[in-house]
C-alpha positions as CSV (number, residue, x, y, z in Angstrom):
1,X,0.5,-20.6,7.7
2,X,3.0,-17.9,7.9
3,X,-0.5,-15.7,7.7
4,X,-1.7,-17.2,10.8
5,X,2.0,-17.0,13.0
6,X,2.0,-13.6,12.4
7,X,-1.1,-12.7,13.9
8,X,-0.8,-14.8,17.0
9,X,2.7,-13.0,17.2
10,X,1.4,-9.7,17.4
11,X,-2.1,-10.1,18.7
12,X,-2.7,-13.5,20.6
13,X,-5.9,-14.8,20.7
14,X,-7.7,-11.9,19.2
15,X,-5.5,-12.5,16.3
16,X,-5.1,-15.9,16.3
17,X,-9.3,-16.0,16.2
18,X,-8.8,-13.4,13.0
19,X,-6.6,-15.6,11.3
20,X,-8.0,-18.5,11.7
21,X,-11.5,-17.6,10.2
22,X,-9.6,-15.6,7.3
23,X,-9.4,-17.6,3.7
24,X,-5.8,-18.1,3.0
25,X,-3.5,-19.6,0.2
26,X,-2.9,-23.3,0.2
27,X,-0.7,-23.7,-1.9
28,X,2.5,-22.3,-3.3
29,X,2.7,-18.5,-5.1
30,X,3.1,-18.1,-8.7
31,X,5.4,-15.4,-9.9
32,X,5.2,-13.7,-12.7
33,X,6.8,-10.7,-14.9
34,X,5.8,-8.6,-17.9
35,X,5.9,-5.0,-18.8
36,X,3.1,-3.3,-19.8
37,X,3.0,-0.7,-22.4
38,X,0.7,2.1,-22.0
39,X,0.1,3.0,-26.0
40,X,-1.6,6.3,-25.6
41,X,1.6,7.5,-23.3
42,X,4.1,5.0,-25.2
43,X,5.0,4.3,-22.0
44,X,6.1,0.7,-20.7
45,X,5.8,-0.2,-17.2
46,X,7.2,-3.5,-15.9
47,X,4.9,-5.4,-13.3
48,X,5.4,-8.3,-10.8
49,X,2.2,-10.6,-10.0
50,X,1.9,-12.5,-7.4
51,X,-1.3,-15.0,-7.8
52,X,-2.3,-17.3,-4.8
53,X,-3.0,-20.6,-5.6
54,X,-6.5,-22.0,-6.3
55,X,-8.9,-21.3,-9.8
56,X,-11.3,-19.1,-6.9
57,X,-11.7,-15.6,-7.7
58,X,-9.3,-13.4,-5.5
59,X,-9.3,-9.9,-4.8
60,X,-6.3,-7.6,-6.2
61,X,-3.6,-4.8,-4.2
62,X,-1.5,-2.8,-6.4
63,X,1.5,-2.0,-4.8
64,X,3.4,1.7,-6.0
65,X,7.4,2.0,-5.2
66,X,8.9,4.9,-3.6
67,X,11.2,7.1,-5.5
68,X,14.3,5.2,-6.3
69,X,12.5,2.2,-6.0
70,X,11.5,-0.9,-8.0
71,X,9.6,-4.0,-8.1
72,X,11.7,-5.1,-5.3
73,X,10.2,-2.5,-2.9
74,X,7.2,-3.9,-1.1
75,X,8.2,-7.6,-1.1
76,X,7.6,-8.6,2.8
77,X,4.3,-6.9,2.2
78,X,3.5,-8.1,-1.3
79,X,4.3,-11.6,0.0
80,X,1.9,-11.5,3.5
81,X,-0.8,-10.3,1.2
82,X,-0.3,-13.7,-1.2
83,X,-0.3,-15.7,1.3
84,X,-3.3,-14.6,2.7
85,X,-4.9,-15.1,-0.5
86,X,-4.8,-11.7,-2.6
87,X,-3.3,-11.1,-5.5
88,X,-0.7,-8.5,-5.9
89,X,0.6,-6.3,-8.3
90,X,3.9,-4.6,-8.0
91,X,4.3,-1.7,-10.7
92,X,7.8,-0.2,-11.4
93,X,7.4,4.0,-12.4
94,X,9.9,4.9,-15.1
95,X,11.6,8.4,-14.4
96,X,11.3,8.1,-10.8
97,X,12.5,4.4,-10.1
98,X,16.5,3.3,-9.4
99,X,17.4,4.1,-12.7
100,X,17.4,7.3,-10.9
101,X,20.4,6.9,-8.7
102,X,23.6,8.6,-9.1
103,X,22.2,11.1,-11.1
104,X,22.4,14.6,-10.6
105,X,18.7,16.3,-9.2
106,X,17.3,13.1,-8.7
107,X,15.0,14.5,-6.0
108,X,13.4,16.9,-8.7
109,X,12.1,13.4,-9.6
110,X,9.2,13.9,-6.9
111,X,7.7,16.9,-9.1
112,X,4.1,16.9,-9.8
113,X,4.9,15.4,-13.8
114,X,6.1,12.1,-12.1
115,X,3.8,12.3,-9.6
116,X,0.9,12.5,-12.5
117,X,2.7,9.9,-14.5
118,X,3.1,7.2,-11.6
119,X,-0.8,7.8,-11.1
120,X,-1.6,7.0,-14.8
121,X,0.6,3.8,-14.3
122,X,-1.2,2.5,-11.7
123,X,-4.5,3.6,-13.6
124,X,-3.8,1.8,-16.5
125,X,-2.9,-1.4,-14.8
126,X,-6.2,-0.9,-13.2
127,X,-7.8,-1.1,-16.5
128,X,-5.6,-3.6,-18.0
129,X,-6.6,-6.1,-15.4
130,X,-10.2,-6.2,-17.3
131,X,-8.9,-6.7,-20.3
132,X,-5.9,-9.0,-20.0
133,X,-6.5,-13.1,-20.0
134,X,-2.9,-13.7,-17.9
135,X,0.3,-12.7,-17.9
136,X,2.7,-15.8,-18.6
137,X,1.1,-18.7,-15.7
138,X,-1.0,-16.3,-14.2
139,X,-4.2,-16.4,-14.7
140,X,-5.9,-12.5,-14.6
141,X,-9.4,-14.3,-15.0
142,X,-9.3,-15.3,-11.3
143,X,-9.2,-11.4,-9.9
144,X,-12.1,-9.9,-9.2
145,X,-12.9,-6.7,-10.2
146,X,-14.6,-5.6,-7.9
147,X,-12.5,-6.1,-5.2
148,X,-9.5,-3.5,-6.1
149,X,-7.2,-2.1,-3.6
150,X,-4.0,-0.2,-3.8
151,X,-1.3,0.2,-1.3
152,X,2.5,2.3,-1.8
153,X,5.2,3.7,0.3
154,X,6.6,7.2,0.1
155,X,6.6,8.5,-2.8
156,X,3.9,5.5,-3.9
157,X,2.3,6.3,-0.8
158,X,1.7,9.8,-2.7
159,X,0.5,7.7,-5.8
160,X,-2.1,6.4,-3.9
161,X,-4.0,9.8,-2.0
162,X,-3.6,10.7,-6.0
163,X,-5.7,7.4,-7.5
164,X,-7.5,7.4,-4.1
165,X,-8.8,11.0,-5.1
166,X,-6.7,14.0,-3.5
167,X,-7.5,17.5,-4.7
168,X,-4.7,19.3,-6.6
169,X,-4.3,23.0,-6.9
170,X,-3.7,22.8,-10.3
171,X,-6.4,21.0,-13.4
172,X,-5.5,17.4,-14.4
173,X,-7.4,16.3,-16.9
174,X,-7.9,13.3,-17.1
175,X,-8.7,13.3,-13.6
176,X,-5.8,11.1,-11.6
177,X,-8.9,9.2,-9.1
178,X,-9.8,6.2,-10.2
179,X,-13.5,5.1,-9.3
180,X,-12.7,1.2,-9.3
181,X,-10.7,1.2,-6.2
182,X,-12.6,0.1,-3.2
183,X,-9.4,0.8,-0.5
184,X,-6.3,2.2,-0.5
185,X,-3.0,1.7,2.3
186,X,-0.4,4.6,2.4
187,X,2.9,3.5,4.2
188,X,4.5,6.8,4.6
189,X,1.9,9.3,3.9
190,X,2.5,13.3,3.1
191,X,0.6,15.8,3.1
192,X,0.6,18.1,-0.1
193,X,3.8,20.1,-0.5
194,X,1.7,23.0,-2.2
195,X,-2.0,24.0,-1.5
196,X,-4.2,23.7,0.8
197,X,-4.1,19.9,2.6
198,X,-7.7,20.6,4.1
199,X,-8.7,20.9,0.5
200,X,-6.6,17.7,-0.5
201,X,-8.2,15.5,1.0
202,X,-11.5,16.3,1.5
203,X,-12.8,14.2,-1.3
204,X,-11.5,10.7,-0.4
205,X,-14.2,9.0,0.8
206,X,-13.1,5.4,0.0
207,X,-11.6,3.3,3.5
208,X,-8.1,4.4,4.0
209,X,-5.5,3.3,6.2
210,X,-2.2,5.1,7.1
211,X,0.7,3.7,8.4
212,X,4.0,6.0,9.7
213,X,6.5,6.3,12.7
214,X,7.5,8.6,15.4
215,X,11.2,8.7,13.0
216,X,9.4,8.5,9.8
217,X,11.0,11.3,8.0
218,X,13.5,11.7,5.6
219,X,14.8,15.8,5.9
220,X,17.2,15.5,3.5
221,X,15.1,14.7,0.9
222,X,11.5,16.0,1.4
223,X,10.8,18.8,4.4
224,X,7.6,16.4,5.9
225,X,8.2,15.5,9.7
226,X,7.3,12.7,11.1
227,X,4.6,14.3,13.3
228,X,2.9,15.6,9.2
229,X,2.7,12.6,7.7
230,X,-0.4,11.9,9.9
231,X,-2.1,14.8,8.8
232,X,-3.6,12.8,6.0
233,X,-6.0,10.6,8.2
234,X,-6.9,13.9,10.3
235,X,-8.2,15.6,7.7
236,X,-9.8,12.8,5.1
237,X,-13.7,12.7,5.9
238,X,-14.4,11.3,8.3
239,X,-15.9,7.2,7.6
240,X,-13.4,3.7,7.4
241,X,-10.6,6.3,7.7
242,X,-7.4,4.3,10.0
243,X,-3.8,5.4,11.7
244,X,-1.5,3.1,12.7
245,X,1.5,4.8,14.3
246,X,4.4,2.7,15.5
247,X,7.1,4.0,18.3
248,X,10.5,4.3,16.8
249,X,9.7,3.4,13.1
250,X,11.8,5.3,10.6
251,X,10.9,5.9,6.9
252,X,13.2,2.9,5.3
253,X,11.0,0.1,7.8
254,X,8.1,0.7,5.2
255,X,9.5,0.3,2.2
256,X,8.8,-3.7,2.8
257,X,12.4,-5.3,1.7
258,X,15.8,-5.6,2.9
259,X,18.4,-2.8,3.4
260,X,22.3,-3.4,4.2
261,X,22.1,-0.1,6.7
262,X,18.9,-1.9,8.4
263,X,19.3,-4.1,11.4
264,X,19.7,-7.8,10.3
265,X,18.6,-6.0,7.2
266,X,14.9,-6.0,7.6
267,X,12.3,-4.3,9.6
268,X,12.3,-5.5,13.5
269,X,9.8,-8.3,14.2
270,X,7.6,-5.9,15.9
271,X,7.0,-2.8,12.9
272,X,6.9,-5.5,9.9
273,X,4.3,-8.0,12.2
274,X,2.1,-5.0,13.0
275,X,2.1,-4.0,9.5
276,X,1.2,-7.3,8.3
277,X,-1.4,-8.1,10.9
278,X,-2.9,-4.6,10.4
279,X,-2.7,-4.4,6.4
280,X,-4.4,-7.7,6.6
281,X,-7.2,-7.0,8.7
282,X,-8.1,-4.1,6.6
283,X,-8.0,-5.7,3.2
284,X,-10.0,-8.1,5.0
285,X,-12.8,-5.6,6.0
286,X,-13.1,-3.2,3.1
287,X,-12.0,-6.3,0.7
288,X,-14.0,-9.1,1.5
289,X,-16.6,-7.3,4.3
290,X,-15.0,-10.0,6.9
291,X,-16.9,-8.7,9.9
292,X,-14.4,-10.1,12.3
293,X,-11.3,-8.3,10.8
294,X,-14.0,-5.2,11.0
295,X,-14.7,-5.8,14.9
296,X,-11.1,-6.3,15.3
297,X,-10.0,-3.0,14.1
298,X,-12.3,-0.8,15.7
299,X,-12.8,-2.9,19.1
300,X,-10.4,-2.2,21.9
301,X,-9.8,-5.5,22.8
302,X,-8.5,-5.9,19.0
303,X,-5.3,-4.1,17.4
304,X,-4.9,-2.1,20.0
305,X,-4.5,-4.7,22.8
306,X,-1.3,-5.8,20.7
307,X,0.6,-2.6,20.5
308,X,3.8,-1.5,22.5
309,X,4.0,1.3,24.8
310,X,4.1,4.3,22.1
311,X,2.1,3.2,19.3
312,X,-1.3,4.1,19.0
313,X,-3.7,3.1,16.4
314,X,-7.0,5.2,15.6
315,X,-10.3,5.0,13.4
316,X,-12.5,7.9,12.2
């Protein structure tokens, strides 16, 4: 399995022992497309499922595009997950997706409006899932609901500290957190452009893991460095809170799909297996409870043992 290369790749036999012990997909993915319409918003948003094969009852990851993005973003991600037995869920935002592009003031696009409107898309697909029988060949039946996670990059990784329960200075109502969700994966993480961050995100107690760079900023678009967008796992509570920090990763190496200005037009082998392998291992232990994907991300013998000279990777 493409699951099981991966982690001997990155983390040899600690990985391979992982991997091996991990339920997985036996069988070929099943693709499907639909757009959802949010009636009380009159709002449609177009979705991509990924359903592993089997009739078992599989746990869920929501995946949220950054800005300019669509349900092309997250693929290599979206894919790893499926394949190691999850379903998957990519949601495209209207008003901050590519329709965007070569508009004038498309970064105004990242105001708090789109921000609250990409986290009502990813609640209402939340609550859609109990209600929905299947969406063309896919059968919504098998995911189980209580086994939620969400996962975005950028500007989706922002859509996710909002579901996940990050404090605004300003009232939403309804609230944007969304109690279902049992963990949530930030590629790209920021810390709040207004107000105070110690205050943002001191009420996310659910397991979090945040993945960035030492090049993972994007100054001409957002003023967040690199060193900020760690400030999110600092402050959180303390409790299942991880940091995965990879030497030399810029922004674009998250986003999870091919880019003509990337090298051979994808991450390198080492960001995109890490991520994998990581992403995995924490589904695995806040998803399923796997107590060896737990051991393996806190022990030091585990993730760490497979990291290049300037990554670092750490738990709170």
């Amino acid at each position: 399995m493409m699951f099981a290369r991966f982690f001997r790749s990155v983390l040899a036999a600690g990985l391979a022992l992982l991997g091996a012990t991990a339920a997985q997909a036996t069988g070929p993915i099943t693709l499907c497309e639909g757009v959802w319409v949010d009636p009380s918003r009159e709002r449609p948003i177009p979705i991509r499922i990924r359903m592993p094969a089997g009739t078992e009852k599989v746990g869920v990851i929501l995946f949220s595009h950054g800005l300019g993005g669509s349900l092309d973003a997250g693929t290599i991600w979206a894919n790893a997950w499926a394949e190691a037995g999850y379903a998957v869920i990519n949601m495209q935002h209207r008003g901050s997706d590519s329709a965007i592009f070569g508009k004038p003031g498309f970064r105004a696009a990242l105001g708090s409006d789109q921000l609250i409107a990409r986290a009502r898309d990813m609640r209402f697909v939340i609550r859609e899932l109990g209600i929905r029988r299947e969406e063309g060949i896919c059968d919504l039946r098998r995911i189980d609901q209580r086994r939620i996670g969400i996962a975005g990059h950028s500007f989706g990784a922002q859509t996710v500290q909002a579901v996940a329960g990050q404090v605004f200075p300003f009232p939403i109502e309804p609230p944007l957190v969304d109690l279902k969700v049992r963990a949530a994966l930030a590629l790209s993480p920021s810390p709040p452009l207004v107000g105070s961050p110690e205050v943002a995100f001191s009420r996310i107690h659910i397991p979090f893991l945040s993945i960035t760079g030492t090049e993972d900023a994007v100054p001409t678009v957002i003023p967040i460095t690199a060193e900020q967008r760690q400030e999110p796992f600092r402050l959180m509570p303390a409790g299942d809170k991880f940091l995965l920090v990879l030497k030399g990763a810029t922004h674009e190496m998250f986003a999870g799909q091919t880019f003509a200005s990337m090298l051979n037009g994808e991450p390198p082998a080492h960001v995109r297996n890490t991520v994998i392998a990581t992403s995995i291992a924490f589904w695995r232990a806040t998803l399923d409870g796997d107590v060896q994907a737990i051991e393996w991300l806190y022990s030091v013998d585990g993730l760490r043992a497979g990291l290049k000279e300037g990554d670092f990777f750490e738990s709170r």
